[in-house]
DRENRO-580199 format. One record per residue (C-alpha): residue in three letters; chain; x, y, z. Coordinates in nm, 3 decimals. Layout:
Ala|A|X|Y|Z
...
This chain:
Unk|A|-7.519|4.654|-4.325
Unk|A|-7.608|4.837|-4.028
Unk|A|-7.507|4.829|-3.682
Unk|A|-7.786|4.662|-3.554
Unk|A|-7.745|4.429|-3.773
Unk|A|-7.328|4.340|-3.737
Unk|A|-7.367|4.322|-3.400
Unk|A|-7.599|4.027|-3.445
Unk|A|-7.386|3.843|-3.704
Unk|A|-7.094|3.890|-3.463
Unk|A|-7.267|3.716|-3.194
Unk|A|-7.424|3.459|-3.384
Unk|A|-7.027|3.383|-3.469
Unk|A|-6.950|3.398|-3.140
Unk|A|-7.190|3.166|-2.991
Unk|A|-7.088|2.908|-3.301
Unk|A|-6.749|2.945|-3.209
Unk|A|-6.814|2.863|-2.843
Unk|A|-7.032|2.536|-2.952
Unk|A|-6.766|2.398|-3.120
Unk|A|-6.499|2.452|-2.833
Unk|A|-6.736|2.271|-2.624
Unk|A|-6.755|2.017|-2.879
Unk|A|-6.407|1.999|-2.914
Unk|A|-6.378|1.926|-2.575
Unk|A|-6.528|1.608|-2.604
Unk|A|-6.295|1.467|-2.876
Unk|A|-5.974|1.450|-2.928
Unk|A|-5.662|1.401|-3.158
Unk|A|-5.385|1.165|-3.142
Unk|A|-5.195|1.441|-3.041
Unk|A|-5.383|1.408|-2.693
Unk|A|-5.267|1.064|-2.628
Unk|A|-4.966|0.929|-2.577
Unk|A|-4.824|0.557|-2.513
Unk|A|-4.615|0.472|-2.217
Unk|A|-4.496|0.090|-2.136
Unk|A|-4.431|0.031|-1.753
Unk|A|-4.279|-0.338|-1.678
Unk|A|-4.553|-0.579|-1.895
Unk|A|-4.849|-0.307|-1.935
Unk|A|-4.969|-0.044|-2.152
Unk|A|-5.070|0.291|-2.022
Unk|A|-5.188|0.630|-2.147
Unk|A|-5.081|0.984|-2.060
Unk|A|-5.321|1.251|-2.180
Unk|A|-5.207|1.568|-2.051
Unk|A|-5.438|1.773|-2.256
Unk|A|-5.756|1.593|-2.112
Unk|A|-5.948|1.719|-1.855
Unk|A|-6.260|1.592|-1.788
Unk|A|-6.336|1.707|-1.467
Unk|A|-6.502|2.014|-1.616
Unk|A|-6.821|2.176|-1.713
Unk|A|-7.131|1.998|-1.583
Unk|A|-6.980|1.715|-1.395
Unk|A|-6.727|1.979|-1.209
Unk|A|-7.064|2.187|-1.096
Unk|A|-7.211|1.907|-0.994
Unk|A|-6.887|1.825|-0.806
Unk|A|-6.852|2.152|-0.621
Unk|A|-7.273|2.100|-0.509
Unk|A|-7.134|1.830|-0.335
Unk|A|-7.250|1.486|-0.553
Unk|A|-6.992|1.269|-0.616
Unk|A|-6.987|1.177|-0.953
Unk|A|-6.845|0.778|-1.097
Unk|A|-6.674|0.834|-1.438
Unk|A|-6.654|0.500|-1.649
Unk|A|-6.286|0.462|-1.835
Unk|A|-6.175|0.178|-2.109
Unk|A|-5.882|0.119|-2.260
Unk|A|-5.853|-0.069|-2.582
Unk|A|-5.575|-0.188|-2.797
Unk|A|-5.639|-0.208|-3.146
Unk|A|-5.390|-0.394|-3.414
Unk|A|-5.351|-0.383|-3.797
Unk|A|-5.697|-0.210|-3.834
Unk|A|-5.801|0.093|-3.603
Unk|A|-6.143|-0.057|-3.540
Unk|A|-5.999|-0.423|-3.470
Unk|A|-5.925|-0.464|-3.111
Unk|A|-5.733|-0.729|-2.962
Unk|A|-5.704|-0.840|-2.555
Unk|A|-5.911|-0.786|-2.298
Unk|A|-5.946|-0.441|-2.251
Unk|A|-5.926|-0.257|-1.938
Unk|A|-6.209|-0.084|-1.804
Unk|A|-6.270|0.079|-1.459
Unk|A|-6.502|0.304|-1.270
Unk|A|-6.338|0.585|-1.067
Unk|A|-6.574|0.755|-0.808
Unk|A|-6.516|1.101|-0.775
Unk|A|-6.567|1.364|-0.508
Unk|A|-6.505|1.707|-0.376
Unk|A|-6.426|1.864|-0.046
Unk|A|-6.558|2.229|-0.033
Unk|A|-6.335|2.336|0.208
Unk|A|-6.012|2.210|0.132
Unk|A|-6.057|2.237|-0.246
Unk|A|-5.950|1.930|-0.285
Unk|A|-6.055|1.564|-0.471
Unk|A|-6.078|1.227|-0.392
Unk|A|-6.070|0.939|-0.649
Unk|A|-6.201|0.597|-0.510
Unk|A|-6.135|0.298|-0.742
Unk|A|-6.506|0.079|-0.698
Unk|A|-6.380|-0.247|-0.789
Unk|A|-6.117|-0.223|-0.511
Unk|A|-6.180|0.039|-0.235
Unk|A|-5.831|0.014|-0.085
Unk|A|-5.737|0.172|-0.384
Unk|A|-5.767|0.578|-0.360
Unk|A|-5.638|0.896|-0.329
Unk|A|-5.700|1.217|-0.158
Unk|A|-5.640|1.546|-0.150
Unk|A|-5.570|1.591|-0.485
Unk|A|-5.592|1.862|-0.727
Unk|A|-5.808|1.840|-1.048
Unk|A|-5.514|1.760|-1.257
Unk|A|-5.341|1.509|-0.954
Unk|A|-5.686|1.344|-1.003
Unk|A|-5.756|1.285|-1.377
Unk|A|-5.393|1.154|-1.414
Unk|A|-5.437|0.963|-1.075
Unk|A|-5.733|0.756|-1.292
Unk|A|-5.499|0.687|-1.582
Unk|A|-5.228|0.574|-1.375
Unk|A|-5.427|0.315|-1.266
Unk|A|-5.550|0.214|-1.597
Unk|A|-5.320|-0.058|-1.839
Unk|A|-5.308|-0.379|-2.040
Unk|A|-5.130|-0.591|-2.051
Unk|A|-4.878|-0.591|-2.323
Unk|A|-4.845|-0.994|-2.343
Unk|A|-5.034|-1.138|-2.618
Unk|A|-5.035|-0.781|-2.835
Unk|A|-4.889|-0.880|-3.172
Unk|A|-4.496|-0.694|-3.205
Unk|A|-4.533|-0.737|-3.603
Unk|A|-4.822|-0.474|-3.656
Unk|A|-4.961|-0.156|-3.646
Unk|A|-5.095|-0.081|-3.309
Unk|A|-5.356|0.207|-3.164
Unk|A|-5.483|0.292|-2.860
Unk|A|-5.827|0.393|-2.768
Unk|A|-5.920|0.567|-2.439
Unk|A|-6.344|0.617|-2.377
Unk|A|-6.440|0.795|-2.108
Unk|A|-6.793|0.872|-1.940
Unk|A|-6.977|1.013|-1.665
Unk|A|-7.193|0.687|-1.554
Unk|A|-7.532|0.685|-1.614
Unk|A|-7.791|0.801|-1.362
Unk|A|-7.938|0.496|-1.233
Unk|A|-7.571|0.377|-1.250
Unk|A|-7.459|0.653|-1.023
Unk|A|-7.707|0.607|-0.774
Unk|A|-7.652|0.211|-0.776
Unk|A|-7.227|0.286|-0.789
Unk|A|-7.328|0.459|-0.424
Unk|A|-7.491|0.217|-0.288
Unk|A|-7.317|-0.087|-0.366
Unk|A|-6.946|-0.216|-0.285
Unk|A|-6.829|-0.194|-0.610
Unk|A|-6.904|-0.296|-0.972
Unk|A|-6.820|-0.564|-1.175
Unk|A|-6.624|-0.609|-1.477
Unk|A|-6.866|-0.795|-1.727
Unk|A|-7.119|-0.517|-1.615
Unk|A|-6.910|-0.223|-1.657
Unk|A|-6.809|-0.329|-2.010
Unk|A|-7.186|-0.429|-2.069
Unk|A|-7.222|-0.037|-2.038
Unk|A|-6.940|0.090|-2.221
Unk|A|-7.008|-0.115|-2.530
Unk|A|-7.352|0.105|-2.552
Unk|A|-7.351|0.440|-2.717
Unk|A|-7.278|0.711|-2.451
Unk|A|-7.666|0.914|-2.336
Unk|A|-7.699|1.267|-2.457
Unk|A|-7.691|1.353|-2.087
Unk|A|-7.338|1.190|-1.993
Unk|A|-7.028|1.343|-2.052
Unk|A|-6.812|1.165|-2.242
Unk|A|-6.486|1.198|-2.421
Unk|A|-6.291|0.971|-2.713
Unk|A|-5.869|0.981|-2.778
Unk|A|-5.688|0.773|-3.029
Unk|A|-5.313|0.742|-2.991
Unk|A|-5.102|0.773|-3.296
Unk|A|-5.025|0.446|-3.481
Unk|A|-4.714|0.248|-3.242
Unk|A|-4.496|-0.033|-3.291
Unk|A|-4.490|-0.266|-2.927
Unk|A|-4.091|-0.267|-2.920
Unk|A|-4.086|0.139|-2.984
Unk|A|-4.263|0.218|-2.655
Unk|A|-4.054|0.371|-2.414
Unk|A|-4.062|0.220|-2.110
């Protein structure tokens, strides 16, 4: 094998290696997400997320604010069989140049937001304000939780700045379609929980 010739198989590993980091960053294990109980709801911590990244971070720092679509389901006995209304939000999302610094608006209620935050303060700012309730979940199975999250759509974007907020039949409309090629998106599973062992 020549020179020439390992050089090119190196890179080619290289460049696989890099897809599937990218890739990687779009899923997650149920390492990533863990289960909190606060008073009667169920939240998330996912300290290894970080979504404001890659495109939608670029696209940030030109100065577009960007809405990101969250849900949070509760599944019981079955992964796939989700129980309770879930919870689902749109955060709008922008970025000062100057001050290096975020802002998180919550659409549905604009008294609800945060500035001045850093890219962490942020993404955990949108989970904090996230839950289900924990009334009605059954305490006798097997329970998982599911976090989706997506950059909105286009159109959606451009309609999410223009109008006062969205609703909740729409936004769930949207999240129960598969996610464009062109949206961000990312996917964590909790480990499987009993209700009464959440710490609270």
């Amino acid at each position: 094998m020549t020179g020439t010739t390992k050089r090119s198989l190196a890179a080619q590993v290289f460049l696989q290696a890099l897809l599937c980091l990218e890739l990687l960053g779009l899923s997650a294990s149920s390492e990533d997400l863990f289960v909190r109980r606060f008073a009667d709801q169920i939240r998330v911590l996912a300290p290894r997320l970080h979504f404001l990244s890659g495109k939608s971070l670029e696209r940030l720092r030109d100065g577009v604010t960007v809405p990101f679509d969250f849900q949070l389901r509760i599944a019981a006995g079955l992964k796939n069989n989700f129980v309770g209304q879930p919870a689902v939000e749109r955060f709008s999302i922008s970025y000062d140049v100057w001050e290096e610094r975020f802002r998180v608006v919550r659409l549905r209620d604009f008294r609800k937001s945060a500035a001045g935050l850093s890219a962490i303060a942020a993404e955990s700012w949108c989970l904090d304000n996230l839950f289900v309730p924990s009334a009605g979940l059954p305490a006798d199975k097997e329970l998982w939780a599911r976090l989706d999250i997506r950059t909105a759509e286009p159109k959606e974007q451009a309609s999410s700045n223009a109008d006062s907020g969205i609703s909740i039949p729409a936004l769930i409309q949207l999240l129960s379609r598969p996610p464009r090629p062109q949206q961000d998106h990312w996917t964590l599973e909790s480990a499987s929980f009993h209700l009464a062992d959440v710490k609270q």
